[in-house]
LOVO-627209 format. One record per residue (C-alpha): residue number from 0; x, y, z. Coordinates in nm, 3 decimals, padded with zeros to 5 digits. Each point is the difference from the previous one (the first is absolute). Layout:
<sites>
[site NUM [X Y Z]]
...
</sites>
This chain:
<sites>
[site 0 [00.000 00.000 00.000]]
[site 1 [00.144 00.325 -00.075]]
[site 2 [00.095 00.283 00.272]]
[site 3 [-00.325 00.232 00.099]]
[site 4 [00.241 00.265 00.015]]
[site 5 [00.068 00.183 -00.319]]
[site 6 [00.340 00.121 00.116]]
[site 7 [00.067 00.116 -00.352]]
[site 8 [-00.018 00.342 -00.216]]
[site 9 [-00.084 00.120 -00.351]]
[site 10 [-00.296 00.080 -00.238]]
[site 11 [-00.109 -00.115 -00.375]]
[site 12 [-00.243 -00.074 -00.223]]
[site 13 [00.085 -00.271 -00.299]]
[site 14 [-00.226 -00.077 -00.287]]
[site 15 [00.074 -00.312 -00.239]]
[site 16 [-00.148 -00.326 -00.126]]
[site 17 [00.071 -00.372 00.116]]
[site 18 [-00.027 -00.307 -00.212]]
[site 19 [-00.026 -00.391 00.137]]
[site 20 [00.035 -00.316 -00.186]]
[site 21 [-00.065 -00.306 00.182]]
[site 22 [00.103 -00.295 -00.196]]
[site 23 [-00.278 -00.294 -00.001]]
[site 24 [00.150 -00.311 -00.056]]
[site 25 [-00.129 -00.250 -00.310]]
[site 26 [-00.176 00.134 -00.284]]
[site 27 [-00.167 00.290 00.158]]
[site 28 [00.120 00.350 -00.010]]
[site 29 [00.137 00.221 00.183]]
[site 30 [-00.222 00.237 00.238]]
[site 31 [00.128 00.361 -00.059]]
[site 32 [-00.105 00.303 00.247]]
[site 33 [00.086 00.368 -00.053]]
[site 34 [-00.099 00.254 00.221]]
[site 35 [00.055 00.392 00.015]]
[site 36 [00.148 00.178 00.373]]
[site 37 [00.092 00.228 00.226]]
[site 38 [00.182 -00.012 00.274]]
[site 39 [-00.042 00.270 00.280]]
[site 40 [00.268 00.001 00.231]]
[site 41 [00.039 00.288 00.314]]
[site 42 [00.229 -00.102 00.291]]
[site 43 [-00.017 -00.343 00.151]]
[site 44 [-00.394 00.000 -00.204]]
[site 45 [-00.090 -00.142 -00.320]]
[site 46 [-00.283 -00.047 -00.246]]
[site 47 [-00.053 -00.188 -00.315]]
[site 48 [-00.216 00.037 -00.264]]
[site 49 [-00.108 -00.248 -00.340]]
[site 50 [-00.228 -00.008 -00.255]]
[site 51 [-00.085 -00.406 -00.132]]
[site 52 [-00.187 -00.017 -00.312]]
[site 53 [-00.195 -00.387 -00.027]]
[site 54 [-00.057 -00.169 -00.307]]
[site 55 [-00.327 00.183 -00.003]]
[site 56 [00.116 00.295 -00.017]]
[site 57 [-00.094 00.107 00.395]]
[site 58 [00.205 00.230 00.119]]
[site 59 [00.111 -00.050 00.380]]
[site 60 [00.160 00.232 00.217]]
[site 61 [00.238 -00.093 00.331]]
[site 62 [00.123 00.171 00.253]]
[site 63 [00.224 -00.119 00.302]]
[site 64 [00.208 00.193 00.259]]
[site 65 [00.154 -00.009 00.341]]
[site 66 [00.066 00.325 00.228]]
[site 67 [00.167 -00.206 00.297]]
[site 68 [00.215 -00.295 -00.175]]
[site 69 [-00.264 -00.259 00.131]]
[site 70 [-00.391 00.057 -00.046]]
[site 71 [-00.051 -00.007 -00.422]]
[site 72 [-00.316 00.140 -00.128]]
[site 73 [-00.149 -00.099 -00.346]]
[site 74 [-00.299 00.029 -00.221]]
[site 75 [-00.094 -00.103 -00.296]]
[site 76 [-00.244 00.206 -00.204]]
[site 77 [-00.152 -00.005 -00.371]]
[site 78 [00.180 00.323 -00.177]]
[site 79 [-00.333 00.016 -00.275]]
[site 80 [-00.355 00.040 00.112]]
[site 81 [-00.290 -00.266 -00.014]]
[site 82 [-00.151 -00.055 -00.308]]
[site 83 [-00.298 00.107 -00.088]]
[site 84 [-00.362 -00.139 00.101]]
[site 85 [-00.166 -00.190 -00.308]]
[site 86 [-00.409 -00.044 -00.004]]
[site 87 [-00.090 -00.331 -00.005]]
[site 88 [-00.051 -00.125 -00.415]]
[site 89 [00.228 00.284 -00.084]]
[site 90 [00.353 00.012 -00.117]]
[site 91 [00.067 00.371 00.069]]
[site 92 [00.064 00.181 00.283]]
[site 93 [-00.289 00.194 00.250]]
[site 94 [-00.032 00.300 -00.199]]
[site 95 [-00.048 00.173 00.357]]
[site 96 [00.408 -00.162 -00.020]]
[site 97 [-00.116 -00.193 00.345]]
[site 98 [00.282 -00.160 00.160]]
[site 99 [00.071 -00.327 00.228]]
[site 100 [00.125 00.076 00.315]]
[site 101 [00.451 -00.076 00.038]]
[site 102 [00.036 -00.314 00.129]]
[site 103 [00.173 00.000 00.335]]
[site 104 [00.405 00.058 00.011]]
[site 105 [00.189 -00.220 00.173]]
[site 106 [00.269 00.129 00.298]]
[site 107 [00.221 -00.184 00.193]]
[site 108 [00.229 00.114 00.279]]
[site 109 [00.298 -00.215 00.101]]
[site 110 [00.276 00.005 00.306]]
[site 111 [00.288 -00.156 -00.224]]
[site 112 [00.159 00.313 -00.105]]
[site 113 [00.107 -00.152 -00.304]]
[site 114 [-00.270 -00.018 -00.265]]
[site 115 [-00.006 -00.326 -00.163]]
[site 116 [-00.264 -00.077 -00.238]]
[site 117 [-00.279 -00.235 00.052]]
[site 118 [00.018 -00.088 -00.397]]
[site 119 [00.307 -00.104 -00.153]]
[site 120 [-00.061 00.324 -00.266]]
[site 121 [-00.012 00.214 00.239]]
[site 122 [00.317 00.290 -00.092]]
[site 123 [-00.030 00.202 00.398]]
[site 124 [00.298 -00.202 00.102]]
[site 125 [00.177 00.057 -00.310]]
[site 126 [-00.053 00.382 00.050]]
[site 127 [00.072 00.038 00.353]]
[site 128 [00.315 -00.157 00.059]]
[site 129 [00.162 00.178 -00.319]]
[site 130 [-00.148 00.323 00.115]]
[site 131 [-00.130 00.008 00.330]]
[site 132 [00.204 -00.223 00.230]]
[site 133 [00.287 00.237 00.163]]
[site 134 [-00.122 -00.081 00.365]]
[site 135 [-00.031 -00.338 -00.043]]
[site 136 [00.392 -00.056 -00.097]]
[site 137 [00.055 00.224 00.282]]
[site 138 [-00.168 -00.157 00.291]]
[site 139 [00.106 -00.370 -00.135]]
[site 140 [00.218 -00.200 00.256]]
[site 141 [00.010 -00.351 -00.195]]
[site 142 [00.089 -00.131 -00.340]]
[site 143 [-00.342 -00.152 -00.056]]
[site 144 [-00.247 00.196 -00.247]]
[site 145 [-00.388 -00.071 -00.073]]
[site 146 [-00.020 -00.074 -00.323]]
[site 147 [-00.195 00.265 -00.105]]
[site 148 [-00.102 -00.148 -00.332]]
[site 149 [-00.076 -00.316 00.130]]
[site 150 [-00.404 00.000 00.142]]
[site 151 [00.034 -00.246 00.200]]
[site 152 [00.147 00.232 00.218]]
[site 153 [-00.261 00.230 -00.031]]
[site 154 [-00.241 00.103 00.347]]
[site 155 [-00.302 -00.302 -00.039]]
[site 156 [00.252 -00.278 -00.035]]
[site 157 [00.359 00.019 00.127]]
[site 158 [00.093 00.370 00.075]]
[site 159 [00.293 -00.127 00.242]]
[site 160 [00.202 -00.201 -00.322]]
[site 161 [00.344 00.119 -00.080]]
[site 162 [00.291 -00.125 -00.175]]
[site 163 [00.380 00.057 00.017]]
[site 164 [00.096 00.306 -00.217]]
[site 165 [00.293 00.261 -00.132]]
[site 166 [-00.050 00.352 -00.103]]
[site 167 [00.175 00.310 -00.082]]
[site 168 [-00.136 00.332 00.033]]
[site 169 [00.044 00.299 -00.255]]
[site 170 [00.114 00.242 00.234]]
[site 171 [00.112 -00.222 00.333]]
[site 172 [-00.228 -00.013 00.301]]
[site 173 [-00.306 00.158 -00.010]]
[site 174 [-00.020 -00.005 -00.339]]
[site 175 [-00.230 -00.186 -00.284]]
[site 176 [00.139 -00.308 -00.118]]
[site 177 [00.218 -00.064 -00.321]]
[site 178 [00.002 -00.382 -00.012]]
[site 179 [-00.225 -00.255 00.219]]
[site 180 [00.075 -00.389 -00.002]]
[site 181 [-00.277 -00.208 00.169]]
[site 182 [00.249 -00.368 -00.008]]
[site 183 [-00.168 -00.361 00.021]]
[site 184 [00.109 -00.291 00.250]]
[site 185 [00.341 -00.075 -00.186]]
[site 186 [00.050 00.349 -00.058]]
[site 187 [-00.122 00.061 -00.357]]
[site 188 [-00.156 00.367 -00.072]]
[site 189 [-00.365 -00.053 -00.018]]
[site 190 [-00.077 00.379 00.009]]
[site 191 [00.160 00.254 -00.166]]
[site 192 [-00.079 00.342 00.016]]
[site 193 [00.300 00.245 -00.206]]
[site 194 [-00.024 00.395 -00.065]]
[site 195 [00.108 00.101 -00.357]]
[site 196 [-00.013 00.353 00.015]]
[site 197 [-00.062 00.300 00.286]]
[site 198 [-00.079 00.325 00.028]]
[site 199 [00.110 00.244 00.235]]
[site 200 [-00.237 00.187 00.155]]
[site 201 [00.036 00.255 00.307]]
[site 202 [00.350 -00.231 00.030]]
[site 203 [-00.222 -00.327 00.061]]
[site 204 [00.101 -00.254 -00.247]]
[site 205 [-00.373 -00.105 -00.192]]
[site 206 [00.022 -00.305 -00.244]]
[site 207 [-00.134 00.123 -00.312]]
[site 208 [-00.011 -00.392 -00.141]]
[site 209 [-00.024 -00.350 00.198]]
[site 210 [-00.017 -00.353 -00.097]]
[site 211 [-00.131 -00.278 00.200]]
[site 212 [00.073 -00.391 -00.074]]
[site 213 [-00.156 -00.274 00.185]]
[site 214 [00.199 -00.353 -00.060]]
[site 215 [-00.049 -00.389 00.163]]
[site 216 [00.162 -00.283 -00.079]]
[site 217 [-00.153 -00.216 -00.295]]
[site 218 [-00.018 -00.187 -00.273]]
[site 219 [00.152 00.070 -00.328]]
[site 220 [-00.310 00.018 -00.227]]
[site 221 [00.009 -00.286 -00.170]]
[site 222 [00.258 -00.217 00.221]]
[site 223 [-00.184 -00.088 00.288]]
[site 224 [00.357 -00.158 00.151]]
[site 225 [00.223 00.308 -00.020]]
[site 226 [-00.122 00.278 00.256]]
[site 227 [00.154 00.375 -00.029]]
[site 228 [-00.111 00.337 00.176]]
[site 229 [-00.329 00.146 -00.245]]
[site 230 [-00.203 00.249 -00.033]]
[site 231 [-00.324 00.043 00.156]]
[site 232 [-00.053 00.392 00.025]]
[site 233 [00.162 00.331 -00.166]]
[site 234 [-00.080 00.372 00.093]]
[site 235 [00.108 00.288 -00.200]]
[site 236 [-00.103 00.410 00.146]]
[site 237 [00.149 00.287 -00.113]]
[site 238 [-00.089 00.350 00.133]]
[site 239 [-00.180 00.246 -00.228]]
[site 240 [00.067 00.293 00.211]]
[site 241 [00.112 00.106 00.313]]
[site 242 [-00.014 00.291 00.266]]
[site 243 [00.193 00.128 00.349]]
[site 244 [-00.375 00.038 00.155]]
[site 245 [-00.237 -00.211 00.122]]
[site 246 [-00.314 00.183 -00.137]]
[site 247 [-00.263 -00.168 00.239]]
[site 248 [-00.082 00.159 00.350]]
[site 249 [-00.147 -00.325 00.150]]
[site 250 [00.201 -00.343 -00.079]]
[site 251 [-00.255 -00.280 00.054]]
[site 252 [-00.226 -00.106 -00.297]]
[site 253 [-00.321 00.210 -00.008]]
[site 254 [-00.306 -00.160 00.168]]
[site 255 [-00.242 -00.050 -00.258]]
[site 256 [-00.408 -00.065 00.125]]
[site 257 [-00.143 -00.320 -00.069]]
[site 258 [00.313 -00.164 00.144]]
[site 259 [00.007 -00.356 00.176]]
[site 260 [00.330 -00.017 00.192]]
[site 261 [00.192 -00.299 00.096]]
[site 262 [00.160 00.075 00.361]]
[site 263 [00.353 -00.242 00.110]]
[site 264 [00.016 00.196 00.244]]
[site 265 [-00.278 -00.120 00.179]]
[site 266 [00.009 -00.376 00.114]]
[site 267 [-00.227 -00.281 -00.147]]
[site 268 [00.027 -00.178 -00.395]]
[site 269 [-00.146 00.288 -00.185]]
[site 270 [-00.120 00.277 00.216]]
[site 271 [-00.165 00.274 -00.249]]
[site 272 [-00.271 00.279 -00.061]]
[site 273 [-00.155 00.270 -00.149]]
[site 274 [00.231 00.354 00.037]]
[site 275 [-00.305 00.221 00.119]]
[site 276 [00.203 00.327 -00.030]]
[site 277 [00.147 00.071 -00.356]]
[site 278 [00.294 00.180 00.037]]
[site 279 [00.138 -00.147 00.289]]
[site 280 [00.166 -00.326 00.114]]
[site 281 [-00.080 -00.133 00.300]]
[site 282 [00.240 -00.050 00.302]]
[site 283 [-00.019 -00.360 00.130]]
[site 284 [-00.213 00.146 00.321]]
[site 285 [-00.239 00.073 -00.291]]
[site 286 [00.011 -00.313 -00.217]]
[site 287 [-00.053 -00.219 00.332]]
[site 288 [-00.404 00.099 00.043]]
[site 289 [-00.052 00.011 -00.382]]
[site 290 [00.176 -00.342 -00.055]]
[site 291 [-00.241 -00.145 00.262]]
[site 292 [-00.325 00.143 -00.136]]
[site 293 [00.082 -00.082 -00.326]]
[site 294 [00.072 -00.411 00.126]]
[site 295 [-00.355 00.036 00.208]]
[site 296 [-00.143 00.125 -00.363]]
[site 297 [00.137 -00.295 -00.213]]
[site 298 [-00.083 -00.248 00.331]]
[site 299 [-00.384 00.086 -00.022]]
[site 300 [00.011 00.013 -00.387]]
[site 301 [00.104 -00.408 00.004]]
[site 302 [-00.271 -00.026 00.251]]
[site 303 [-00.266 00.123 -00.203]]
[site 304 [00.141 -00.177 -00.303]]
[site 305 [-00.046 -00.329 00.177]]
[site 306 [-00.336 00.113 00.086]]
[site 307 [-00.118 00.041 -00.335]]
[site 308 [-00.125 -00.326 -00.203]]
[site 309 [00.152 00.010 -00.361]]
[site 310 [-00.285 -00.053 -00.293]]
[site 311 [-00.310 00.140 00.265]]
[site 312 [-00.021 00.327 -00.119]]
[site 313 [00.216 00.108 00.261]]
[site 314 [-00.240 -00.141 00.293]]
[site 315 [00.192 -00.130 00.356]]
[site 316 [00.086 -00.342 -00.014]]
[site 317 [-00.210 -00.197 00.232]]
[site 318 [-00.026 -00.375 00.066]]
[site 319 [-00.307 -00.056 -00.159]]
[site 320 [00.024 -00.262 -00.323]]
[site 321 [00.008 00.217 -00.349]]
[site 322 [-00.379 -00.137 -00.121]]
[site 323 [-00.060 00.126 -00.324]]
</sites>
C-alpha cells in the first residue's frame, strides 16, 4: 500500500493517448484498446482522466484520483447523452425530442492507494505510475512492487500481491520512474515498464512517451516442447501536450447524480448505495448509514420477490393447489 503522506512537490497537467494490445492466443485476434488522458498532478495529489470508445460507438468517460496517497476515488460516466425516446410503431425519434433518463454511473472508492484495474483493459495503472507515482517511490522500504498491470492485484481480489522488482528513477528519489521491472520466480522480467522520451517541465522530468510489455513463459507457437518468454500485452502513450499547472481547483473526480457507489472502505462483500448528494463524496461516517439502508432496501426487495407467485398475475403465492 502506498504512503498516505504525499511528502512530495510539483504541479502539471499532461494530455496524450494510450494504446493496448493483448495478444489472444489460437486463431483469435488480438483485443486492442486506445484511450485519450489527462493527468492532473498538484503536490503529493493526482487525478486521471480517459475517454473509451466501445465497438458501438459509446463514448465513456473515467475519472480516478487520490488527495492523501491511500483513499482512490473513481467514476465512470457516459460522455454523450441518452438517446432519444421513440413512440411505440415508430422508427423516429419523439418529435417533443423526449429523452430516457442516464442510466446510473458506477463509483467505487478503494484503500489500496495504488489503482489497479478490475479489467485487464483497464490503462489507470498504466497512467499513474508513469505520471503520478513520485510518493510512492519515496515512501517504499522493500524491493517488492504490486504489479500494477496485473488485476489480480487489484482491491476485490488480492490487493496485498507483490512481486520482487528493480527500478530506476528519472531524476533519483522522489522522482517519476524511468524503467520498472516486475521479475518472475527464477528471475525473468515479466513487467516492463521503460520511458522513451521526457519533458522538462518547472525542472520535473515528465515522460512525454512510455511503453509497457507484459511477458510469461510459454510455448513457441507451434512447438508445444520448446518454451521461451512471450508476449501477452503491449502499451504504447505518448503525450500530446503538456503544462507547469494543474488547471483543476478540486482533485477528486466530480460527483455526478444518479451515482451507485461501491464503498471498500466499509466492511462486508459488497457494501454499496445510492450518493444522495451530487457533488459531494461521502466520508466513511457518511457511507456507514447509507450502506445499511440501502442492504435493508435490497433485503425486503428479495422478500417480496419470494412473495410473489410467478405466472398469477402478480397475486401472493399461497398454498392453495393452482385449479384452473
Amino acid at each position: 500500500m502506498a504512503s498516505a503522506l504525499p511528502g512530495w512537490a510539483a504541479e502539471y497537467e499532461v494530455e496524450g493517448n494510450i494504446r493496448e494490445t493483448i495478444v489472444q492466443n489460437g486463431n483469435r485476434g488480438d483485443l486492442l484498446c486506445t484511450n485519450g488522458f489527462t493527468v492532473f498532478v498538484r503536490d503529493g495529489a493526482w487525478l486521471i482522466r480517459t475517454f473509451e470508445t466501445n465497438t458501438n460507438g459509446a463514448v465513456m468517460k473515467r475519472e480516478l484520483g487520490s488527495t492523501n496517497g491511500r483513499d482512490i476515488y473513481g467514476i465512470t460516466v457516459s460522455a454523450q447523452p441518452p438517446a432519444p425516446v421513440k413512440p411505440a410503431g415508430t422508427n423516429s425519434p419523439d418529435p417533443a425530442n423526449v429523452r430516457r433518463p442516464q442510466p446510473h454511473n458506477l463509483a467505487e472508492i478503494t484503500t489500496t492507494g495504488i489503482p489497479v484495474g478490475n479489467l485487464d483493459k483497464d490503462m489507470f495503472a498504466h497512467l499513474w505510475l508513469m505520471f503520478a507515482s513520485q510518493s510512492y517511490w519515496t515512501h517504499l522500504t522493500t524491493n517488492r512492487l504490486t504489479p500494477v498491470y496485473n488485476f489480480n492485484a487489484a482491491a476485490p481480489l488480492n490487493p496485498n500481491l507483490t512481486v520482487e522488482g528493480t527500478w530506476d528513477l528519472l531524476g533519483g528519489p522522489g522522482s517519476l520512474p524511468r524503467e520498472v521491472r516486475y521479475l518472475g520466480q527464477w528471475g525473468e522480467t515479466n513487467g516492463l515498464y521503460r520511458v522513451t522520451g521526457t519533458n522538462l517541465v518547472g525542472g520535473v522530468l515528465i515522460p512525454s512517451r512510455f511503453f509497457f510489455e507484459e511477458r510469461h513463459i510459454g510455448p513457441i507457437e507451434g512447438d508445444s516442447f520448446v518454451h521461451s518468454m512471450t508476449l501477452r500485452k503491449r502499451v504504447d502513450a505518448e503525450v500530446v501536450s503538456v503544462k507547469p499547472v494543474c488547471s483543476l481547483t478540486n482533485i477528486l473526480p466530480v460527483m455526478e447524480d444518479r451515482t451507485i457507489i461501491i464503498d471498500r472502505r466499509l466492511a462486508g462483500s459488497l457494501p454499496d448505495y445510492l450518493n444522495p448528494t451530487p457533488d459531494k463524496w461521502p466520508t466513511v461516517q457518511e457511507a456507514g448509514p447509507l450502506a445499511t439502508e440501502r442492504q435493508v432496501q435490497q433485503a425486503r426487495g428479495r422478500a417480496a420477490a419470494t412473495n410473489i407467485a410467478p405466472g398469477r398475475g402478480g397475486q401472493p403465492a399461497t398454498n392453495e393447489p393452482d385449479i384452473r
